[in-house]
C-alpha positions in Angstrom: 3.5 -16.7 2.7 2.8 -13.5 2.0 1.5 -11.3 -1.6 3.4 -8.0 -1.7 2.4 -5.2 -4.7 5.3 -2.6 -5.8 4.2 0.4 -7.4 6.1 3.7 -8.4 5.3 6.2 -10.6 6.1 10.1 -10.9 2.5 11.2 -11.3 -1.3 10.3 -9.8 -1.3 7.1 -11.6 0.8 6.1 -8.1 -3.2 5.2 -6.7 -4.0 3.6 -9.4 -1.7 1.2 -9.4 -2.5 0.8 -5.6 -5.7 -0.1 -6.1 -4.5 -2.6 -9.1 -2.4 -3.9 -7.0 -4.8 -4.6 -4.0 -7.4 -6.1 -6.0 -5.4 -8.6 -6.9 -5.2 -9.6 -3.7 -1.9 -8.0 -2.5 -1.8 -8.2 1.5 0.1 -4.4 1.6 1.2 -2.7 -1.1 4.3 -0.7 -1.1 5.3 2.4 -3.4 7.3 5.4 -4.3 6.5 8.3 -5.8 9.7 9.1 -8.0 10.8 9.6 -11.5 11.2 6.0 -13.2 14.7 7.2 -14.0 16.0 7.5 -10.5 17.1 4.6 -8.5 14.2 2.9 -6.6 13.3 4.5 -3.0 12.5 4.3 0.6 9.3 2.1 -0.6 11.5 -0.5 -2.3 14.1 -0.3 0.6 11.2 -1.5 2.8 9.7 -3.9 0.8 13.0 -5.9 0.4 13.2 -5.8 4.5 10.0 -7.1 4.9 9.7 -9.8 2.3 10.7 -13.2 3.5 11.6 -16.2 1.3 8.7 -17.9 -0.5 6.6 -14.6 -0.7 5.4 -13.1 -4.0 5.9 -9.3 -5.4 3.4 -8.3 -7.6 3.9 -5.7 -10.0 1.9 -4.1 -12.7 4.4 -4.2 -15.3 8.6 -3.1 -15.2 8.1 -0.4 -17.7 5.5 1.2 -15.3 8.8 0.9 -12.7 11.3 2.0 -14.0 12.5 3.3 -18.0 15.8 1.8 -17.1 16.6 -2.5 -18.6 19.6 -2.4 -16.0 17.5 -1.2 -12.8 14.3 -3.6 -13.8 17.5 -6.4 -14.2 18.8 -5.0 -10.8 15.3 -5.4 -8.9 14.1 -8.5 -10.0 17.2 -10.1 -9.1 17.4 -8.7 -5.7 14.5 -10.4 -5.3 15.3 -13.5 -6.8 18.4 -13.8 -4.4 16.1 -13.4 -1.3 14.1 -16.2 -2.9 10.9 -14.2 -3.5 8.8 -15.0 -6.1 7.7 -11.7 -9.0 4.5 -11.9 -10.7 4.1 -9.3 -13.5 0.8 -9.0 -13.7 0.5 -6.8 -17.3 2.5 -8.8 -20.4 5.5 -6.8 -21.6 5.1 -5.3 -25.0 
C-alpha cells in the first residue's frame, strides 16, 4: 500500500508543502498550482487514478486546499468511496 501527499496552493508555498509532504514519507507527491477557490485540478484528477484501495493521502491541512467546506467535503469523500485512507497531518483550527 502506497503513501500519496496532495498539495495545492496559488503561490511558492506549492514547494513547501512538497517537501512537507515528502518528509513524511510520501512515496510521490501530487499538486496543483491553483487558486483554493477553484475546483481541484489536473493534479487531483491524477491522484484519484492512481490511488488504489487501502492507500493513504496525506495532506498538510484542508484549509491549505481549498477555502471552500463543500469542495474539502467533496474531496475527502471521493476518497473515502475509493476506500483510501486521508491523513491530515496539521490539526484544524
Amino acid at each position: 500500500m502506497a503513501i500519496y501527499g496532495y498539495a495545492r496552493t496559488d503561490s511558492a508555498q506549492i514547494d513547501e508543502q512538497a517537501v512537507s509532504l515528502s518528509a513524511s514519507g510520501c512515496d510521490l507527491v501530487f499538486s496543483d498550482f491553483r487558486i483554493s477557490a477553484d475546483a481541484p485540478g489536473d493534479g487531483w484528477r491524477t491522484l484519484v487514478d492512481t490511488v488504489q484501495p487501502g492507500d493513504t493521502v496525506r495532506v498538510l491541512g484542508w484549509s491549505r486546499l481549498t477555502r471552500s467546506v463543500s469542495t474539502a467535503r467533496f474531496m475527502e469523500a471521493a476518497l473515502a468511496d475509493l476506500g483510501v485512507r486521508v491523513e491530515v497531518l496539521e490539526a484544524r483550527p
